[in-house]
CHARMM internal coordinates of N, CA and C (Angstrom, degrees):
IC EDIT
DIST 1 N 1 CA 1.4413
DIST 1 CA 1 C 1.5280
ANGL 1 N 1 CA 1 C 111.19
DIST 1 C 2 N 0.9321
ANGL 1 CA 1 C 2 N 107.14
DIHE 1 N 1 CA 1 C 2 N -53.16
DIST 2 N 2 CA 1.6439
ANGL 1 C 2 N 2 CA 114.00
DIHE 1 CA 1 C 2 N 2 CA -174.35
DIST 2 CA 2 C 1.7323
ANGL 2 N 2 CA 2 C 107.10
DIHE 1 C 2 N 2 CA 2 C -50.02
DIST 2 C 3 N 1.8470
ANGL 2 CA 2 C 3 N 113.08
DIHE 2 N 2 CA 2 C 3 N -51.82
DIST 3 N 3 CA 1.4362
ANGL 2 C 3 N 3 CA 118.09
DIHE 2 CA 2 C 3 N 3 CA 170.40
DIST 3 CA 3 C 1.1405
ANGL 3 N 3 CA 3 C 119.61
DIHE 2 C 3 N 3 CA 3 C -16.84
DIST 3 C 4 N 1.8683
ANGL 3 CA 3 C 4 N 107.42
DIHE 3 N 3 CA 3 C 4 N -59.63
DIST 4 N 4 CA 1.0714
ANGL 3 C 4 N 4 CA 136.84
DIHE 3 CA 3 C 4 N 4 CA -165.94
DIST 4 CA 4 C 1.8448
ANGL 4 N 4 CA 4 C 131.63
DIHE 3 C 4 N 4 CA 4 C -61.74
DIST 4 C 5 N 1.6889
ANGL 4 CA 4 C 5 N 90.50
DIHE 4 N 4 CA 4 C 5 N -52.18
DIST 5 N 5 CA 1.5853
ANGL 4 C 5 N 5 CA 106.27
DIHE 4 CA 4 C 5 N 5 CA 145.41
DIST 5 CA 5 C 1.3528
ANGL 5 N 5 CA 5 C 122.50
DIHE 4 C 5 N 5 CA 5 C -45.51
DIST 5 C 6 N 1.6166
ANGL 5 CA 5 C 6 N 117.61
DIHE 5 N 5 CA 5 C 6 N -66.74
DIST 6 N 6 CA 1.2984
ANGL 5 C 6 N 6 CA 104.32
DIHE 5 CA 5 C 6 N 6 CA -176.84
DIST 6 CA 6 C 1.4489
ANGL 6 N 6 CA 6 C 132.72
DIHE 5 C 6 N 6 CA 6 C -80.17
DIST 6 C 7 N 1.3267
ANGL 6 CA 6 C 7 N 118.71
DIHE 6 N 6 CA 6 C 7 N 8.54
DIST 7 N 7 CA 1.5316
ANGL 6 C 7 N 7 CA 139.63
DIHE 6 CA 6 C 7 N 7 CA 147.44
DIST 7 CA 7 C 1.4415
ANGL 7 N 7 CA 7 C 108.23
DIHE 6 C 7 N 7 CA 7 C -58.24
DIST 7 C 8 N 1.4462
ANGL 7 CA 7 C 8 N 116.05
DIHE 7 N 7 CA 7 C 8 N -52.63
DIST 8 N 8 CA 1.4647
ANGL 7 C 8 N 8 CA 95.88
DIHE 7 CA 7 C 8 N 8 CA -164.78
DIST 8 CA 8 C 1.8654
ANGL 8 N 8 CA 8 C 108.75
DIHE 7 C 8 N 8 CA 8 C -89.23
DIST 8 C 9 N 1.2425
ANGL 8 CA 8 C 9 N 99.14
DIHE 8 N 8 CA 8 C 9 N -28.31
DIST 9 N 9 CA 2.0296
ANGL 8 C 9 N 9 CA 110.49
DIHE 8 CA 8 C 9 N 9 CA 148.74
DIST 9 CA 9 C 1.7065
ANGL 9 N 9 CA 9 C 97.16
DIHE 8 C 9 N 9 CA 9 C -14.73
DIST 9 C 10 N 1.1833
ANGL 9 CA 9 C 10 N 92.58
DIHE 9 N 9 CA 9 C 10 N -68.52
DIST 10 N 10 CA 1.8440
ANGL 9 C 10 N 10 CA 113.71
DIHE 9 CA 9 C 10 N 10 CA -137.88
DIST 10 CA 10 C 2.0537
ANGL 10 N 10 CA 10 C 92.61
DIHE 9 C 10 N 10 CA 10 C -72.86
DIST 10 C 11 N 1.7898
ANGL 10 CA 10 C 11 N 112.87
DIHE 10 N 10 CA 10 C 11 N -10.35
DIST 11 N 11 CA 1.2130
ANGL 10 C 11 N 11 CA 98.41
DIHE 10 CA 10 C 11 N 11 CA 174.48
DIST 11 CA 11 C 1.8510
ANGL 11 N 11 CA 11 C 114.47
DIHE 10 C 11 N 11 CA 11 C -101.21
DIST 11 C 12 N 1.2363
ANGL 11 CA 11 C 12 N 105.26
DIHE 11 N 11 CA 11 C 12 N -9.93
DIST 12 N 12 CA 1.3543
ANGL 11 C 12 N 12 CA 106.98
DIHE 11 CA 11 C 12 N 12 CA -166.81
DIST 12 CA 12 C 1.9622
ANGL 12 N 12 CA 12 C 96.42
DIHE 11 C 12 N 12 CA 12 C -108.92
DIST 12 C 13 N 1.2851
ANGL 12 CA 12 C 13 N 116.78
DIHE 12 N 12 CA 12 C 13 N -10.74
DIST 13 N 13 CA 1.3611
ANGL 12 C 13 N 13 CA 130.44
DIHE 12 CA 12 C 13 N 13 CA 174.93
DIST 13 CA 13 C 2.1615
ANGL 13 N 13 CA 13 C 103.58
DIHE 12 C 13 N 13 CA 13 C -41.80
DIST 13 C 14 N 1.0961
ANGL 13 CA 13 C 14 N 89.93
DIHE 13 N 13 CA 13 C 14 N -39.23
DIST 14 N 14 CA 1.7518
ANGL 13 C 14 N 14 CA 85.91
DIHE 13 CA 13 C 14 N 14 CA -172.55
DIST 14 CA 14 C 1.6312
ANGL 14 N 14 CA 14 C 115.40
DIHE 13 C 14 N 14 CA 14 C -93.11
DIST 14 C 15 N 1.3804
ANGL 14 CA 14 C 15 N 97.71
DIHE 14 N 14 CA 14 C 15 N -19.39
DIST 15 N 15 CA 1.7376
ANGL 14 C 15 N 15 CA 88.48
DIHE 14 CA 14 C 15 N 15 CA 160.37
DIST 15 CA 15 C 1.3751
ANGL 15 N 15 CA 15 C 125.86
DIHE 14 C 15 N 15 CA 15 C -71.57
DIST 15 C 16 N 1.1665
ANGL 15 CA 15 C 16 N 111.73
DIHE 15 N 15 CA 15 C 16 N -34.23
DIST 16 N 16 CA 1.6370
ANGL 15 C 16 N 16 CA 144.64
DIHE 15 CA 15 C 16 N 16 CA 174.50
DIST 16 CA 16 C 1.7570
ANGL 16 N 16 CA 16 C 99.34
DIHE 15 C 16 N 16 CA 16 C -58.53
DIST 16 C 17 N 1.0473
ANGL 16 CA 16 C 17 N 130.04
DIHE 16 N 16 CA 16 C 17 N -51.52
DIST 17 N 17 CA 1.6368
ANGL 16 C 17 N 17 CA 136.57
DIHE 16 CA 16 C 17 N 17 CA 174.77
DIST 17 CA 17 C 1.0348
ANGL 17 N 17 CA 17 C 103.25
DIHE 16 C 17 N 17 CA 17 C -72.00
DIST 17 C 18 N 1.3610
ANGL 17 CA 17 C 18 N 138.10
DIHE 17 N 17 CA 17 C 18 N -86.29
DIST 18 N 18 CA 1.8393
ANGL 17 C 18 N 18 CA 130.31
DIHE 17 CA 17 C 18 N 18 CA 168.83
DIST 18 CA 18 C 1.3209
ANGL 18 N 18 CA 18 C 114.87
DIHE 17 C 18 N 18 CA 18 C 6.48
DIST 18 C 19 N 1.7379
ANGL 18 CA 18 C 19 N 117.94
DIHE 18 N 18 CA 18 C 19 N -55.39
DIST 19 N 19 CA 1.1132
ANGL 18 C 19 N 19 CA 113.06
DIHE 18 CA 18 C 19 N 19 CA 179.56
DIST 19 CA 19 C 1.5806
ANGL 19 N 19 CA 19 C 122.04
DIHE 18 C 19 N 19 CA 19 C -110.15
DIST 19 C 20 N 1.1337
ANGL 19 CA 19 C 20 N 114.73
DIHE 19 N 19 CA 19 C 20 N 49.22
DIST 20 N 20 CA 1.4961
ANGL 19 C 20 N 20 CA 139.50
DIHE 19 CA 19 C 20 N 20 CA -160.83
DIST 20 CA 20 C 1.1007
ANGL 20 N 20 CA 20 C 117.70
DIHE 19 C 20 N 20 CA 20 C 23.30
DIST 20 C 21 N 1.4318
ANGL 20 CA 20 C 21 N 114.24
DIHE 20 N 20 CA 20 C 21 N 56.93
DIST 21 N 21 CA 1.1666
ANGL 20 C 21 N 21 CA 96.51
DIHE 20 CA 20 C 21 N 21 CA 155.72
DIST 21 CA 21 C 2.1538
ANGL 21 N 21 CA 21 C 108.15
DIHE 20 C 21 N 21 CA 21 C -130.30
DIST 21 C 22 N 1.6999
ANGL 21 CA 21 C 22 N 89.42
DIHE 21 N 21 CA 21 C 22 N -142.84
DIST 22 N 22 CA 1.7570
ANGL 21 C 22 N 22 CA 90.22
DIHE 21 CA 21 C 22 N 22 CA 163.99
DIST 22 CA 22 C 1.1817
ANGL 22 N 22 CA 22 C 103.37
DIHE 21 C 22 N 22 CA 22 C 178.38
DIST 22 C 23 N 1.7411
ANGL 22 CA 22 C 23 N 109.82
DIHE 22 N 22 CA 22 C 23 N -178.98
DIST 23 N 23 CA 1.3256
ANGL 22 C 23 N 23 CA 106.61
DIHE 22 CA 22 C 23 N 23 CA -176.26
DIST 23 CA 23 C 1.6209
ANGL 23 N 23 CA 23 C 95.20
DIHE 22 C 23 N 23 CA 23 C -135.72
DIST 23 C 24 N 1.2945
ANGL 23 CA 23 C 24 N 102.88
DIHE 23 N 23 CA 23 C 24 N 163.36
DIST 24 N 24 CA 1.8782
ANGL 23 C 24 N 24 CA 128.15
DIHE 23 CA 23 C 24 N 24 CA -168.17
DIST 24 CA 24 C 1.5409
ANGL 24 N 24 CA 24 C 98.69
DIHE 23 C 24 N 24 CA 24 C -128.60
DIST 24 C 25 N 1.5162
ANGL 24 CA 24 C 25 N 118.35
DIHE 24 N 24 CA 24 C 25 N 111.25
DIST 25 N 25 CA 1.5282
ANGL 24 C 25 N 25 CA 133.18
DIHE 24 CA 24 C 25 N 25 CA 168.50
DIST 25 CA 25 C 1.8724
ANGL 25 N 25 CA 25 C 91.29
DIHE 24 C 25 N 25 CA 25 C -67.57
DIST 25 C 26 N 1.4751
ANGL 25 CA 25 C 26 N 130.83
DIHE 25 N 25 CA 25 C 26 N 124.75
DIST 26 N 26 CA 1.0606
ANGL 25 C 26 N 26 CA 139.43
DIHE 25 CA 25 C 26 N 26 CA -175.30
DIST 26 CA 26 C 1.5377
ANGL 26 N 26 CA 26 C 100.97
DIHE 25 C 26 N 26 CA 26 C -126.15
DIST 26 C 27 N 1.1697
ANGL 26 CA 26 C 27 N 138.08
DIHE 26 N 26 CA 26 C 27 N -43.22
DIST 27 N 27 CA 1.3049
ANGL 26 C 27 N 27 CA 115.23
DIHE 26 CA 26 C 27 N 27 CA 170.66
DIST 27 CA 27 C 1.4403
ANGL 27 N 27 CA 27 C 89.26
DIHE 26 C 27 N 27 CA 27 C -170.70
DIST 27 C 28 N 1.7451
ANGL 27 CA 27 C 28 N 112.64
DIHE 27 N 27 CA 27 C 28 N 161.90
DIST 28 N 28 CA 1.6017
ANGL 27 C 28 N 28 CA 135.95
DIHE 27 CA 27 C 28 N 28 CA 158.17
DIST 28 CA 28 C 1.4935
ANGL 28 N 28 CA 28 C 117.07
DIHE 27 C 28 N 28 CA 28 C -141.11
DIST 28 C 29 N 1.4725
ANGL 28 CA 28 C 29 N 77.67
DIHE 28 N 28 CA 28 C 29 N 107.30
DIST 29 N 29 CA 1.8042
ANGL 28 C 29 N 29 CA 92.93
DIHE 28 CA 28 C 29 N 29 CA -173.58
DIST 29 CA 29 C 1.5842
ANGL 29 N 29 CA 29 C 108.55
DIHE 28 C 29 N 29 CA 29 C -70.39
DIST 29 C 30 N 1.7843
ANGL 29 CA 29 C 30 N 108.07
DIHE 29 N 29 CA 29 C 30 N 162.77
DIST 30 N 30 CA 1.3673
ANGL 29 C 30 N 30 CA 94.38
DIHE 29 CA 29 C 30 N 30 CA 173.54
DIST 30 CA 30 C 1.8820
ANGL 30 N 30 CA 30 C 135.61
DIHE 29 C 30 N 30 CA 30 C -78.26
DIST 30 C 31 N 1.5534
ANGL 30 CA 30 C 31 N 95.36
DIHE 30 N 30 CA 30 C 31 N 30.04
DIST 31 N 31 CA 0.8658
ANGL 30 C 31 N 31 CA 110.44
DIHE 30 CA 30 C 31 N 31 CA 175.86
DIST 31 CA 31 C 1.6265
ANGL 31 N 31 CA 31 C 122.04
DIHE 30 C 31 N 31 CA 31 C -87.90
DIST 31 C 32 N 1.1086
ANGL 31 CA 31 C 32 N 84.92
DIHE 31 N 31 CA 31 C 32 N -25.15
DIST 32 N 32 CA 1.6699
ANGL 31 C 32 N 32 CA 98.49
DIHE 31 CA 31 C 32 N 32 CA -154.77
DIST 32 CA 32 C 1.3895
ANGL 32 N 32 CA 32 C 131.58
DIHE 31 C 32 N 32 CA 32 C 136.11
DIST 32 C 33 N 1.1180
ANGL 32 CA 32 C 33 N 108.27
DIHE 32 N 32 CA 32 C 33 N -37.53
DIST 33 N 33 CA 1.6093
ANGL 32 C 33 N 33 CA 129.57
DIHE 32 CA 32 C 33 N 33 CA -160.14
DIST 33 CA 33 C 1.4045
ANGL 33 N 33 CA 33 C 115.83
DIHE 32 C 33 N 33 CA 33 C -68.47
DIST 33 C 34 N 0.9682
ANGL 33 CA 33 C 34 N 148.53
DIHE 33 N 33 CA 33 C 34 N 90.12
DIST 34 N 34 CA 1.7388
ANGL 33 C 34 N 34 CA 161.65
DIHE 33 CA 33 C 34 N 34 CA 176.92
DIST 34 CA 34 C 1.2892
ANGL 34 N 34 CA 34 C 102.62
DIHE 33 C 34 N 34 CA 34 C -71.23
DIST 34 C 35 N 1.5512
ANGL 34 CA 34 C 35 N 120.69
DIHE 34 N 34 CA 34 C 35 N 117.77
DIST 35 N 35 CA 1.3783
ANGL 34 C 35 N 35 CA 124.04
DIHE 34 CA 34 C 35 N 35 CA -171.92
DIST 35 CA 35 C 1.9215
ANGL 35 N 35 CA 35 C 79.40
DIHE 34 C 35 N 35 CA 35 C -121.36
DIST 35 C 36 N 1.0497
ANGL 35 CA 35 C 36 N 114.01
DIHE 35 N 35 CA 35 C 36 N 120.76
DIST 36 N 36 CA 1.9209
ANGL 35 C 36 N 36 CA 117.09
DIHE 35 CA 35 C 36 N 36 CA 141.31
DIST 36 CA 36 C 1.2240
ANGL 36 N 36 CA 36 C 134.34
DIHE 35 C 36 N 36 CA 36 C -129.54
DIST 36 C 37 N 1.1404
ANGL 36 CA 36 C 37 N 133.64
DIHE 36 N 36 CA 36 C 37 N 179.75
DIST 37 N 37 CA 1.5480
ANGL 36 C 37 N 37 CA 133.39
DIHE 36 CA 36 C 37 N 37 CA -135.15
DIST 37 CA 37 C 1.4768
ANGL 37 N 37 CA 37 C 90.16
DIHE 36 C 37 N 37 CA 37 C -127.96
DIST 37 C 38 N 1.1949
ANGL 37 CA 37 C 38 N 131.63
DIHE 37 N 37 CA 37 C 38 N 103.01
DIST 38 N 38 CA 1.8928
ANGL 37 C 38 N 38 CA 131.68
DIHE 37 CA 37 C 38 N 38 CA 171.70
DIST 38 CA 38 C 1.9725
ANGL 38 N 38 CA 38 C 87.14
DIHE 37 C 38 N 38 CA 38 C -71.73
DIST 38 C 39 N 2.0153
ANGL 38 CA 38 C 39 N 92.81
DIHE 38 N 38 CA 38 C 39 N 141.06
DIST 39 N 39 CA 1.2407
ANGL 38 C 39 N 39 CA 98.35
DIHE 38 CA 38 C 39 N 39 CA -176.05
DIST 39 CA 39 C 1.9726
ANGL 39 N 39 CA 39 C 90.62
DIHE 38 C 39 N 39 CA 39 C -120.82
DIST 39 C 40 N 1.3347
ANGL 39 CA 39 C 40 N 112.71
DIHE 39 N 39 CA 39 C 40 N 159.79
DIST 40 N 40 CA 1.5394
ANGL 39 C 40 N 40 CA 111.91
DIHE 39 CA 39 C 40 N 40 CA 156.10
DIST 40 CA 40 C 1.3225
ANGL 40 N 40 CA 40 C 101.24
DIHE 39 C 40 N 40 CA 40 C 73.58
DIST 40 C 41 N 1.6114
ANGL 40 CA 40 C 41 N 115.49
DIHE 40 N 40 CA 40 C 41 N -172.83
DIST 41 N 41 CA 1.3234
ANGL 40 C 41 N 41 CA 134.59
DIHE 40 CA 40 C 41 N 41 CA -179.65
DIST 41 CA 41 C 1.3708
ANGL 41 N 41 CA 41 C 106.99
DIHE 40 C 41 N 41 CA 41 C -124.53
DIST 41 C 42 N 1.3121
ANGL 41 CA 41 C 42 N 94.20
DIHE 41 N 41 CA 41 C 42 N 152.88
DIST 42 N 42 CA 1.7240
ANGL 41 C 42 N 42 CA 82.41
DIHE 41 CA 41 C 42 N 42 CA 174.96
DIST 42 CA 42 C 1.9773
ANGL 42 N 42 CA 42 C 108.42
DIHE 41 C 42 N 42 CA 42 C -106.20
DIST 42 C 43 N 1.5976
ANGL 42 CA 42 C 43 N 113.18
DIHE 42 N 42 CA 42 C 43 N 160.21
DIST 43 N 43 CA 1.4298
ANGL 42 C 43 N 43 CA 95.43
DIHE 42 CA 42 C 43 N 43 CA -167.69
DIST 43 CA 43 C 1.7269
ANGL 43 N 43 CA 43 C 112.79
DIHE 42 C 43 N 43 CA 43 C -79.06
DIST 43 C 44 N 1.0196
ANGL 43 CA 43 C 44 N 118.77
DIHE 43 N 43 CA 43 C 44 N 6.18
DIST 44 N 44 CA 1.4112
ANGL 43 C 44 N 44 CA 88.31
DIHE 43 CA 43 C 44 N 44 CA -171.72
DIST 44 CA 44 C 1.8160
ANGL 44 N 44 CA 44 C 99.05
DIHE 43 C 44 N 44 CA 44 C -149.88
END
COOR INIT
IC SEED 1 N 1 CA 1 C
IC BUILD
């Protein structure tokens, strides 16, 4: 599961930079639950 999260991270990762910012995969419990970390600002 987690793979899976950070695959789809890794497709939306460059829209997320464009506007300075990013994101941090922080944990996936065996629940389900995807906790990540928003990085930066975005510009506009």
């Amino acid at each position: 599961m987690r793979e899976k999260v950070a695959e789809a991270l890794e497709k939306v990762r460059p829209f997320l930079q464009r506007d300075g910012g990013d994101v941090e995969l922080v944990d996936v419990d065996e629940s389900g639950v995807v906790k990540v970390k928003l990085k930066g600002a975005c510009g506009g």
